[in-house]
MIBA-477667 format. One record per residue: residue in one letter; x negated, y negated, z negated of N, C-alpha, C, O in turn. Coordinates in steps of 0.02 Angstrom, whole numbers, plus 32768, in hexadecimal, padded with zeros to 4 digits. Layout:
# residues N
AXYZXYZXYZXYZ...
# end
This chain:
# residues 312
X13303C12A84113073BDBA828131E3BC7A7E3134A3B9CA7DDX12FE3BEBA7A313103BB5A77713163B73A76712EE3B48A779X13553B6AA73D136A3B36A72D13763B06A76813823ACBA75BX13733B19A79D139A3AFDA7E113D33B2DA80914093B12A814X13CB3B6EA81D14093B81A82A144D3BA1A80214663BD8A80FX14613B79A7D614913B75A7C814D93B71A7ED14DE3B70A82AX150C3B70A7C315533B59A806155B3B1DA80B158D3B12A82EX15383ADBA7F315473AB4A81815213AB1A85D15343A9DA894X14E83ACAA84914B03AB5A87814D83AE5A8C714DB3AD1A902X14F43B2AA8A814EA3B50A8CE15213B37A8EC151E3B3BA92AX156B3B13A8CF15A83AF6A8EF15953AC2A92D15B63AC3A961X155C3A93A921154B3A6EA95515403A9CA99015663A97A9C1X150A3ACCA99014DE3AEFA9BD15113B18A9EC15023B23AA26X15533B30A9CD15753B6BA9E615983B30AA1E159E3B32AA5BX15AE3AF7A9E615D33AA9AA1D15C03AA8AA5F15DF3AA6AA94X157B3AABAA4C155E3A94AA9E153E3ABCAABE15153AA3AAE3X15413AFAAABE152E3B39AAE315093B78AAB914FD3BA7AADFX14FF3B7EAA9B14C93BB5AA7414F83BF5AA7015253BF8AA46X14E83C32AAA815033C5FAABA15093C97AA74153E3CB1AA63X14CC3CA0AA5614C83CD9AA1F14963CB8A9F5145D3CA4AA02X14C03CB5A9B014903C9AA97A14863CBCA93A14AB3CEBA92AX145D3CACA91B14643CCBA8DE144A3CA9A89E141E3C7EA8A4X145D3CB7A86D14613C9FA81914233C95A81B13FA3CACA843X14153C5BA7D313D73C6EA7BB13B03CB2A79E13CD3CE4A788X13803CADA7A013803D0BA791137C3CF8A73E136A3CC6A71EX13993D42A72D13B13D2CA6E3137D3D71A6BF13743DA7A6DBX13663D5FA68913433D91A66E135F3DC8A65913903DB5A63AX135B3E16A65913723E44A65A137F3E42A60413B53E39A5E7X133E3E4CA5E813403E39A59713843E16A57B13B73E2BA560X13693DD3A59013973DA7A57913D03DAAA57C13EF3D85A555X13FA3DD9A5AD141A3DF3A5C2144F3E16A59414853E01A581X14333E49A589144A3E7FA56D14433E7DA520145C3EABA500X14143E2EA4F014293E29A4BE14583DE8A4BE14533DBAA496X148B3DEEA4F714BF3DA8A4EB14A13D64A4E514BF3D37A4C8X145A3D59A50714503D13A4EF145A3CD6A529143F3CCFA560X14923CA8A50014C43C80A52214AA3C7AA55B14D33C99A57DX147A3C65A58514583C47A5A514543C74A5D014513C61A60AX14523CA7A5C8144E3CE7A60214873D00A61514913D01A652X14AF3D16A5F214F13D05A602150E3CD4A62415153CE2A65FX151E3CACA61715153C6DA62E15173C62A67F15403C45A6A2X14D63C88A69114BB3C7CA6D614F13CA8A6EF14FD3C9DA72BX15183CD8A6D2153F3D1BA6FF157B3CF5A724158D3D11A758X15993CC1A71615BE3C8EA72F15B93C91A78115883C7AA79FX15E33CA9A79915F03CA4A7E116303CA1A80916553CD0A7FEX163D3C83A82516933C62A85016973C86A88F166B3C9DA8B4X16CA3C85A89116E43CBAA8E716C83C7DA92316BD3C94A95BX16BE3C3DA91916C23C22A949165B3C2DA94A16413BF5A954X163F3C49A94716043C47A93915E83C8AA96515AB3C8DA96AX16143CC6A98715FE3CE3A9AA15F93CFEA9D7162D3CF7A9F8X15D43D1FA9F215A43D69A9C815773D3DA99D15513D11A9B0X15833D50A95E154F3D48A926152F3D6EA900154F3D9BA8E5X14EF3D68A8F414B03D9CA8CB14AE3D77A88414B63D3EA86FX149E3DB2A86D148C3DB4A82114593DCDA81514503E0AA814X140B3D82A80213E33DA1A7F813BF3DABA7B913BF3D7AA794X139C3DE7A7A4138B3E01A77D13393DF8A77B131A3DF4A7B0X130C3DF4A72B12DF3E22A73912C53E32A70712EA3E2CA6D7X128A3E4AA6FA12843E6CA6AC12503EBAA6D512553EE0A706X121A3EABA68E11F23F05A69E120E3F3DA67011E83F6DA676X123F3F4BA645125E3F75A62812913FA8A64F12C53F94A669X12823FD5A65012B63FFEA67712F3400AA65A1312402DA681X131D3FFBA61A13314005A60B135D3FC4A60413993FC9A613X134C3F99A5F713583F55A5EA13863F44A63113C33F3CA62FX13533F3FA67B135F3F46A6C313A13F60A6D513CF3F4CA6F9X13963F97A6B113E73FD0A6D1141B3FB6A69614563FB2A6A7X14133FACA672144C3F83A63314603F5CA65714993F64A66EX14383F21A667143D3EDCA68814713EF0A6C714AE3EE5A6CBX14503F08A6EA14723F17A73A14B33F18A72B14DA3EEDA740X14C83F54A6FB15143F76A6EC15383F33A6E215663F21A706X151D3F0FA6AC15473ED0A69015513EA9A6DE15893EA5A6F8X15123E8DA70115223E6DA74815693E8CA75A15A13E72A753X15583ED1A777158C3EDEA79B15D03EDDA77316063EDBA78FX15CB3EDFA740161C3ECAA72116383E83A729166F3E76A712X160F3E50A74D163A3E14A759163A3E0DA796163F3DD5A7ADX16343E43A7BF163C3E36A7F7162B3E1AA82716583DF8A841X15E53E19A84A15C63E06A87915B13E34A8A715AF3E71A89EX159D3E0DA8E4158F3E45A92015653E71A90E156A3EAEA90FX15313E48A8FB14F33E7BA8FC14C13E6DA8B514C83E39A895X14953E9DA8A414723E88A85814193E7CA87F13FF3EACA89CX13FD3E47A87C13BC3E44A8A513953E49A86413A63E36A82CX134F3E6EA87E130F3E6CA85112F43E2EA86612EE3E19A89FX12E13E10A82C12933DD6A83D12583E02A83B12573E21A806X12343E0CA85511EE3E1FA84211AF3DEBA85D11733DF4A863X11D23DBDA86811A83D79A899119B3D39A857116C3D11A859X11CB3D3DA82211B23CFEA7FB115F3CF9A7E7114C3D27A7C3X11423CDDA7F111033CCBA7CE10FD3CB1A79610C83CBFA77BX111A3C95A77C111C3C69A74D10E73C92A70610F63CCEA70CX10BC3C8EA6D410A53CA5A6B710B83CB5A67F10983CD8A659X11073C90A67011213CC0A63B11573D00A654116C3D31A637X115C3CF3A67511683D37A68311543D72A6AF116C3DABA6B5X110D3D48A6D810E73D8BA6F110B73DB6A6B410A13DF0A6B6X10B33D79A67710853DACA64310BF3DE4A62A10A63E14A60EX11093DE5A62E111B3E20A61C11423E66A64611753E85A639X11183E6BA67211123E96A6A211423E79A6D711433E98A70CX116D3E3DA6D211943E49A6F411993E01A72511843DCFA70AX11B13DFAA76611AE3DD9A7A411813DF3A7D911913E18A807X11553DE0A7D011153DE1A80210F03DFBA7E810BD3E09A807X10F93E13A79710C93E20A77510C13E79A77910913E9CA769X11053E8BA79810F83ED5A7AF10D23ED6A7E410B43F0BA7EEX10CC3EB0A805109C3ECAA85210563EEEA84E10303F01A87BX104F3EF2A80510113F07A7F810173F43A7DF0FE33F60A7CFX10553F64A7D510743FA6A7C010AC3FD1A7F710DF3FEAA7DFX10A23FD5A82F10B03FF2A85F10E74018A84E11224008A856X10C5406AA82610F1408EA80911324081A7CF116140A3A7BEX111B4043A7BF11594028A783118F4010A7BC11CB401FA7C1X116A3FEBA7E0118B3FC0A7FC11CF3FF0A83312033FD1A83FX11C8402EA84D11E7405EA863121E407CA833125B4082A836X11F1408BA809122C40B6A7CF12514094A7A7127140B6A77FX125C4035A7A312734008A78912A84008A7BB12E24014A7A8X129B3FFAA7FE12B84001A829130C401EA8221346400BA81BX12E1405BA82B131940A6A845133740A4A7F4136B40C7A7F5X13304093A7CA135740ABA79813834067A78913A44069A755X13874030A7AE13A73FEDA7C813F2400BA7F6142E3FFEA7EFX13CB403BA82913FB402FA866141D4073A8551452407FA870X13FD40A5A824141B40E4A80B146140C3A7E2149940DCA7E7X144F407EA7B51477406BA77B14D0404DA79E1508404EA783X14B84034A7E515004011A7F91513402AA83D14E94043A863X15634021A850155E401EA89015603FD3A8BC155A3FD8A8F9X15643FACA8AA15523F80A8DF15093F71A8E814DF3F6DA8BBX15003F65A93414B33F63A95914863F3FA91314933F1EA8E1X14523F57A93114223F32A8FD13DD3F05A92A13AA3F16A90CX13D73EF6A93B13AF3EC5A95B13693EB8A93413703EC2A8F7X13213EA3A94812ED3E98A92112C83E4EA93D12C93E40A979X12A83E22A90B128B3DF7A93612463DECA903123F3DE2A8C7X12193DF4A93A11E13E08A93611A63DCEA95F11B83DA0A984X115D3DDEA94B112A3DB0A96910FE3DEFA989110F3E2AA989X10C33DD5A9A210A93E04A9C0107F3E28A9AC10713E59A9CDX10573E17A96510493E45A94910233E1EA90510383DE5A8FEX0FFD3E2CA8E10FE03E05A8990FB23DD7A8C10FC13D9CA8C0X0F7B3DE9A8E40F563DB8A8ED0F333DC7A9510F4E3DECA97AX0F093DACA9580EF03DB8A9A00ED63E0BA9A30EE83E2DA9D3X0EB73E23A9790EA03E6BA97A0ED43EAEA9640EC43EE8A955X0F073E96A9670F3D3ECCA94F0F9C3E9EA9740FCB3E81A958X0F8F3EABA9A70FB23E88A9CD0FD83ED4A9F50FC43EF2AA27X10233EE4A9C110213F21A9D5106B3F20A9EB108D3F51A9DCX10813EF8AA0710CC3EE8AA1810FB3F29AA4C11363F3BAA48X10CA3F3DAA7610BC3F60AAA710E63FABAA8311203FBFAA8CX10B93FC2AA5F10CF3FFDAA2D10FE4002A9F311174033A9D7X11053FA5A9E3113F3FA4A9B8118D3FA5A9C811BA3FB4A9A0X11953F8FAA1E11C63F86AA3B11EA3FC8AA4912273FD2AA46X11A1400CAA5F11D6403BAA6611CE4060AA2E11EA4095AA3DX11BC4065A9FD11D14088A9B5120E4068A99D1239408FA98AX121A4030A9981257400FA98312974028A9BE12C4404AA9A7X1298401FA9EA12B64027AA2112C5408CAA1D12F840ABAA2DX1299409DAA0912A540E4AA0412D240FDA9CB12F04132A9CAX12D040C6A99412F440E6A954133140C8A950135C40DFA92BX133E4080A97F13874080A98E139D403EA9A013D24030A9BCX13624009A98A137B3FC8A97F13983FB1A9D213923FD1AA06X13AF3F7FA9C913DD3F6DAA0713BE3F37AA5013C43F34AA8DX139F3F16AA1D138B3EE0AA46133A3EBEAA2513343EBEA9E7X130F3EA9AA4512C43E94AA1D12C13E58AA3D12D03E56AA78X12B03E27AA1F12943DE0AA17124B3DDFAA10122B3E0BA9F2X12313DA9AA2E11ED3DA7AA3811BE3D78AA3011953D71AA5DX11BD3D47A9EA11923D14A9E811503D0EA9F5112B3D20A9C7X11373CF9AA2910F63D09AA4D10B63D01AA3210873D03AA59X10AE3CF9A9FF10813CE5A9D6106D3D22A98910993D48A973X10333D1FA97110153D43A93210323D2CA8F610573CFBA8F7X10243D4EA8BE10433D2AA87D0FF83CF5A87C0FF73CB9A871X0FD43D0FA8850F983CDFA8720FA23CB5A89D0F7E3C88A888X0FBE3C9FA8D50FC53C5EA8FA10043C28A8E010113BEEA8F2X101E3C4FA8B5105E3C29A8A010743BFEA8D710793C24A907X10853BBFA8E9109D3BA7A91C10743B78A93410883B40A943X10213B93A93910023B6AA9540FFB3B90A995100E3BC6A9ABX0FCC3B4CA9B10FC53B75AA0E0FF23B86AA32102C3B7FAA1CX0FE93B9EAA6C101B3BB3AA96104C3BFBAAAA10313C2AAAC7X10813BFEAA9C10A53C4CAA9C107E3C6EAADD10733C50AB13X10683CBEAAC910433CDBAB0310A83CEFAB1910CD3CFFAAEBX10C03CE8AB5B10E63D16AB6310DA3D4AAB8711023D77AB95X10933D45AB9B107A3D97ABDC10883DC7AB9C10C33DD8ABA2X10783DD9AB7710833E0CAB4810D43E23AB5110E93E5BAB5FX10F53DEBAB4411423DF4AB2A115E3E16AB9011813E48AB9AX114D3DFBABB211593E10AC0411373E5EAC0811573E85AC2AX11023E73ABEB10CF3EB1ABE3111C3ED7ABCA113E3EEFABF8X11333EDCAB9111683EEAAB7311AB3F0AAB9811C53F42AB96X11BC3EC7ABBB11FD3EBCABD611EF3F00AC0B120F3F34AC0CX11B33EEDAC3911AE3F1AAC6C11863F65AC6911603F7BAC94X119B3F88AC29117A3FB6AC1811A83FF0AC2F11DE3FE1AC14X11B1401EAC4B11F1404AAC6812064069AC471235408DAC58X11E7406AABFB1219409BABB7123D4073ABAE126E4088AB8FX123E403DABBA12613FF1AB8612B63FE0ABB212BC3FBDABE4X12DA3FF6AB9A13293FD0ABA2133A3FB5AB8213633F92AB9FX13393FA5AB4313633F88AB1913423F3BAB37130B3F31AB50X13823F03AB2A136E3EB4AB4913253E88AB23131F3E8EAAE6X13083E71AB3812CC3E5BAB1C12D83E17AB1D12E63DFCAB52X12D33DF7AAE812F23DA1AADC12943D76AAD512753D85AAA2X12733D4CAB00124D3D3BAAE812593CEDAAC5128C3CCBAACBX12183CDAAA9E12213C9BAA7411D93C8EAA7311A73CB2AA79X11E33C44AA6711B23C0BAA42119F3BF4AA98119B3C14AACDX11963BA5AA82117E3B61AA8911C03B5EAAE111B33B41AB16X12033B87AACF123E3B58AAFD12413B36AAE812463B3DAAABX123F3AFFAAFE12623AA8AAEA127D3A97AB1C12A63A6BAB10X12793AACAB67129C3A70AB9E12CD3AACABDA12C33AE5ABEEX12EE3A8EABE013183AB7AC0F12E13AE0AC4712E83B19AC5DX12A53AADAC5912823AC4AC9512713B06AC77128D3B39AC8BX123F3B08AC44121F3B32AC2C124B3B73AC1D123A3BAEAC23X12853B59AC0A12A93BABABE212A43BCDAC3E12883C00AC53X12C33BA4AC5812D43BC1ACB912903BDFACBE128F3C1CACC1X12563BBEACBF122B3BD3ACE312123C22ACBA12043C54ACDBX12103C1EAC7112043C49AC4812243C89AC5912033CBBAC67X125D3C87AC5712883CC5AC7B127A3CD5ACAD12783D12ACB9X12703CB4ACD112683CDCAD19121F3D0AAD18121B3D47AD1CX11D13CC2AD0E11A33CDDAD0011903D23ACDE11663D4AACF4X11B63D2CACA611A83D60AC8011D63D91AC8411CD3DCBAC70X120D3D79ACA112463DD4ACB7126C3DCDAC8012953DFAAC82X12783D9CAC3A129A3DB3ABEC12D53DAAAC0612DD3D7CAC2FX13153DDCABEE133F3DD0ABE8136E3D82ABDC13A03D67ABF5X133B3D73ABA8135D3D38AB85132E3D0FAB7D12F63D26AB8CX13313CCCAB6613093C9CAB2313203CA3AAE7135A3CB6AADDX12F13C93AAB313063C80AA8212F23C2DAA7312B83C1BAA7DX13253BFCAA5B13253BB8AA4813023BC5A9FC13113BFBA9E3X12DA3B9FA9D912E23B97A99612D63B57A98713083B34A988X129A3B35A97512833AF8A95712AC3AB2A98F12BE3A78A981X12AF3AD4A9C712C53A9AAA0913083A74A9F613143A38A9FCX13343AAEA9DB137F3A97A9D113763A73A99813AD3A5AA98DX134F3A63A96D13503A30A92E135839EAA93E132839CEA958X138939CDA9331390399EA95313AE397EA99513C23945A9A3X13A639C8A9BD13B239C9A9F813E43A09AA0D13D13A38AA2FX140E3A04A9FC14443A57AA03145F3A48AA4514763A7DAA5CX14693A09AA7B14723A06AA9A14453A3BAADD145D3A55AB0FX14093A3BAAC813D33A58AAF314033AABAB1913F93AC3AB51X14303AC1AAEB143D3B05AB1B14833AF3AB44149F3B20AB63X14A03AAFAB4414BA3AA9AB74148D3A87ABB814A53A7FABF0X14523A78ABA9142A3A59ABC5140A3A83ABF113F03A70AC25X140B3AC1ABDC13D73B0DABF414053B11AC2C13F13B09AC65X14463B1EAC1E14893B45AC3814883B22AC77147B3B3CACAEX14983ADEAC6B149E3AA3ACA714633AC9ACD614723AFBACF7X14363AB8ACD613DC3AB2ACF313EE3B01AD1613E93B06AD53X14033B40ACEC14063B60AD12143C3B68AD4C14323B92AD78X146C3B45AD4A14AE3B5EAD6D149A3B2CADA714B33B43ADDAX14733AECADB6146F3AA5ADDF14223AA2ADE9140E3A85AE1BX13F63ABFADBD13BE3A9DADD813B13A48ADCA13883A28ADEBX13DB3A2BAD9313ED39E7AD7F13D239E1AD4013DD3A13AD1EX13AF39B1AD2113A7398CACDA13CD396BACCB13D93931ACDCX13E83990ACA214213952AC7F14123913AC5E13DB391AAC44X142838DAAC53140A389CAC5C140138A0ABF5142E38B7ABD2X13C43886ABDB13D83884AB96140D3882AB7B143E3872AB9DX14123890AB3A14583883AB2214523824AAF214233812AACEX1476380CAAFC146237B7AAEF146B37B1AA9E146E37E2AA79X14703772AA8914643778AA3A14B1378AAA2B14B137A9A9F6X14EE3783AA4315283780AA37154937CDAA31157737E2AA0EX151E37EEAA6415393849AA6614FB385AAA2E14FC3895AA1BX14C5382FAA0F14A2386BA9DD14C83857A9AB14F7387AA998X14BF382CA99614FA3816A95815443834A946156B3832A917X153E3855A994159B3865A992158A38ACA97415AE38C7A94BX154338CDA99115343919A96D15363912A9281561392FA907X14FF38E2A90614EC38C5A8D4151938DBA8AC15103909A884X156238B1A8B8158B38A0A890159E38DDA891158738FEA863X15C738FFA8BF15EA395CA8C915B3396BA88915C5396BA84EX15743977A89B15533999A8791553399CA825154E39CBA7FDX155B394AA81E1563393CA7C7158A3955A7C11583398AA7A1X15CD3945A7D6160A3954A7C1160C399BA7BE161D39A4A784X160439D9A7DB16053A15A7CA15CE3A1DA78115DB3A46A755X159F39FBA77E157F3A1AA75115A139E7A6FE158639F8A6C9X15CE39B9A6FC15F839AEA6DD160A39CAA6C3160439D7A687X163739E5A70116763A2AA6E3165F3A6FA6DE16883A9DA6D9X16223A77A6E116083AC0A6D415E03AADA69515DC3AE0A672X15C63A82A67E159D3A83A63C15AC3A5FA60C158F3A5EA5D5X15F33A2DA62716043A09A5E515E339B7A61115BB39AEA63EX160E3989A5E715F9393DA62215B23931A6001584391FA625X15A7393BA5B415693930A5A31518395CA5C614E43944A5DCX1529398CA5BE14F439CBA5C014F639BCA61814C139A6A62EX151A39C2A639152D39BEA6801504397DA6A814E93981A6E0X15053945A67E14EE38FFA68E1493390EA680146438FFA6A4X14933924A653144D3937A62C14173958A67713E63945A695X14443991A67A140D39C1A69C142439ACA6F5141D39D6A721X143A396EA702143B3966A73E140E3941A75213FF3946A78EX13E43909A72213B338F3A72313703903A767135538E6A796X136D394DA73F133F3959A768133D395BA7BE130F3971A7DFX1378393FA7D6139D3965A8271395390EA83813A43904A873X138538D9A819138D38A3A84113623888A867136C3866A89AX1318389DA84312DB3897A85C12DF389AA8AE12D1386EA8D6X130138F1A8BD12F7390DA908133D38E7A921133B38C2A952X136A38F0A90713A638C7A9361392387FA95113AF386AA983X13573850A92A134E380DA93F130B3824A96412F937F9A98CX12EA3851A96212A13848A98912A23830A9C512C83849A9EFX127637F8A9D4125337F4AA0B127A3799AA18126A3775AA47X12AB3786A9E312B93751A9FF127C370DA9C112693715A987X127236D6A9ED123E36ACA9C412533693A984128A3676A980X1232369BA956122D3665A91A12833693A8F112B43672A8DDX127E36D1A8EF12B836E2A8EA12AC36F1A88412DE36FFA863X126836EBA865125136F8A82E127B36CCA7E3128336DEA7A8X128F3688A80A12C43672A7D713043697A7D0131536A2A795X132636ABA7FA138036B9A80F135A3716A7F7138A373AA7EAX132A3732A7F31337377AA7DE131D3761A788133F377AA75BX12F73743A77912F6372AA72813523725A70A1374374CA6EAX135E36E8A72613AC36EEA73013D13728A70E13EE3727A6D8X13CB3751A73213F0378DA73813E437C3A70A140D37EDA6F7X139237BCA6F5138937F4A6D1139C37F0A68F139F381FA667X13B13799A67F13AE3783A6411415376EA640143A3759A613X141B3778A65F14743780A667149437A9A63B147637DDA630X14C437A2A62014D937D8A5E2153337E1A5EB1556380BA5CFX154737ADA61B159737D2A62D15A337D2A67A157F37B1A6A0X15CF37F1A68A15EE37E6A6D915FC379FA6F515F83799A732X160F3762A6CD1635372AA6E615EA3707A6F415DD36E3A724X15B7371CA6BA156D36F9A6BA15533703A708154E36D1A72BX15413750A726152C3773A7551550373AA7871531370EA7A5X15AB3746A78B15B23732A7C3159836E8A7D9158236DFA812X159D36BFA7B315873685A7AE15313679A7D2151A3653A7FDX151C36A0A7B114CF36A8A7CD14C036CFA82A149A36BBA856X14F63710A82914FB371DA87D151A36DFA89A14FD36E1A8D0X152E36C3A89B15603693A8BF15283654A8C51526362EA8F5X14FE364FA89114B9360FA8A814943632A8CB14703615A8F3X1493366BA8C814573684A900148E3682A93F14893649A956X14AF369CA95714D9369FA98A14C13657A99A148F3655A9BEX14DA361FA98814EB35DFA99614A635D5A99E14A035DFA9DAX146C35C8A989142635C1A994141335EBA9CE13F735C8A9F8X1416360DA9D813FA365AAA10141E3646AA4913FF3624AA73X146B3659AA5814833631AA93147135F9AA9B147635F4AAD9X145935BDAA8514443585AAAB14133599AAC8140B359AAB05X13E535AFAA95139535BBAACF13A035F6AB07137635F4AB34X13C1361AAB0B13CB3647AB4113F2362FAB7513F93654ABA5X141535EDAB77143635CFABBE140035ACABC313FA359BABFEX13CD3595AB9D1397355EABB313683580ABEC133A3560AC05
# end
């Protein structure tokens, strides 16, 4: 997820359960001409795995450059995006924007998993739009040329993240008898019930978390619980989000500098306060905060405001 899975974000998530994660995907390009920002993203800690390094880019050359550099800092595995939608970078062949190039999308591939030895993993949607919905045939061509493991966002590039994830397609997949390699499905987990029921329903190996943990990184200790008890864990109250909150600033502090760090945490307070009332002053507050002693001052009135109304 750009500009959200980062290491702070990802330090919370690993805290409270998130089994296998991975980087923001970093542009292959950008990559391989040193630009800070892509680099940048290659940043990864031992306490962080198994961790993926993801990649993406329509250049074949660029791709296998990229990969080599991944695997020189050492991560488990190097994952393809081919699922971003986003329109600047499906207009340049590359995310989702290959699904419409089958054969690129193979020989991009294999000259990926030709370039390194650690696994290479792909995460993918189900196809460009409702009439070319070709997941089916992409799973075992990929699967044939080497990749390790396929992810499955249930949805078209043309649906971007509207409507509802089909997962019969991604289960079509799983239970196909050429198919071994583990099949991870994704989109619209948000609740412990759902990831449980999702797995079972559809046969996937795994879930994938994405948009749910914003805010909420607690959610995959939440999955974990639900599965081991059959129990909902009781919300987390204003005192344990604040306590993420804070973990959370504070890593992105010390990973971007207290200025730059304070800046781009902004955006994470919105989802850490959702759902409690009249919460639109105390995140103004915050967005307009410019040191640590400011912040704490401002968590500590919400704490003190929030616990009263929650014993009421």
């Amino acid at each position: 997820m750009e500009d959200v899975s980062d290491p702070p974000f990802r330090a919370v998530c690993k805290q409270y359960g998130a089994d296998l994660m991975y980087t923001e995907f970093i542009s292959s390009e950008g990559l391989i001409r040193d630009a800070i920002k892509s680099v940048q993203k290659l940043d990864i800690f031992d306490y962080e795995r198994p961790i993926g390094i993801q990649i993406f880019g329509g250049d074949e050359e660029a791709m296998t450059l990229s990969a080599k550099i991944c695997e020189a800092t050492g991560p488990d595995l190097v994952d393809i995006n081919y699922g971003c939608p986003v329109k600047k970078v499906v207009c340049k062949g590359a995310g989702a924007g290959i699904l419409k190039d089958l054969p690129k999308m193979v020989s991009l591939t294999k000259a990926v998993v030709n370039a390194v030895k650690i696994p290479v993993t792909v995460k993918t949607r189900l196809g460009w739009d409702e009439s070319s919905k070709n997941i089916e045939e992409v799973a075992e061509r990929l699967q044939d040329i080497g990749i390790q493991a396929l992810s499955i966002h249930g949805r078209t590039r043309t649906q971007m993240y509207k409507g509802e994830a089909d997962w019969s397609l991604i289960a079509k997949v799983k239970n196909n008898p050429r198919i071994h390699i583990p099949i991870f499905g994704n989109g619209d987990i948000d609740t412990p019930q759902k990831a449980l029921e999702y797995k079972n329903r559809y046969g996937v190996d795994g879930v994938m978390i994405g948009r749910a943990a914003i805010g909420s990184p607690w959610i995959f200790n939440e999955v974990k619980h639900f599965v081991k008890t059959g129990e909902i864990l009781p919300l987390p109250t204003i005192e344990e989000r604040i306590k993420v909150c804070k973990e959370h600033l504070l890593f992105s502090m010390k990973w971007k500098g207290e200025k730059l760090g304070i800046l781009e945490m902004r955006r994470h307070y919105a989802n850490y306060l959702k759902g409690f009332p009249n919460i639109k002053e105390f995140r103004l507050l915050l967005v307009q905060a410019e040191t640590w002693d400011a912040l704490q001052i401002i968590f500590e009135n919400i704490i003190q405001t929030y616990s009263v109304k929650e014993m009421v």
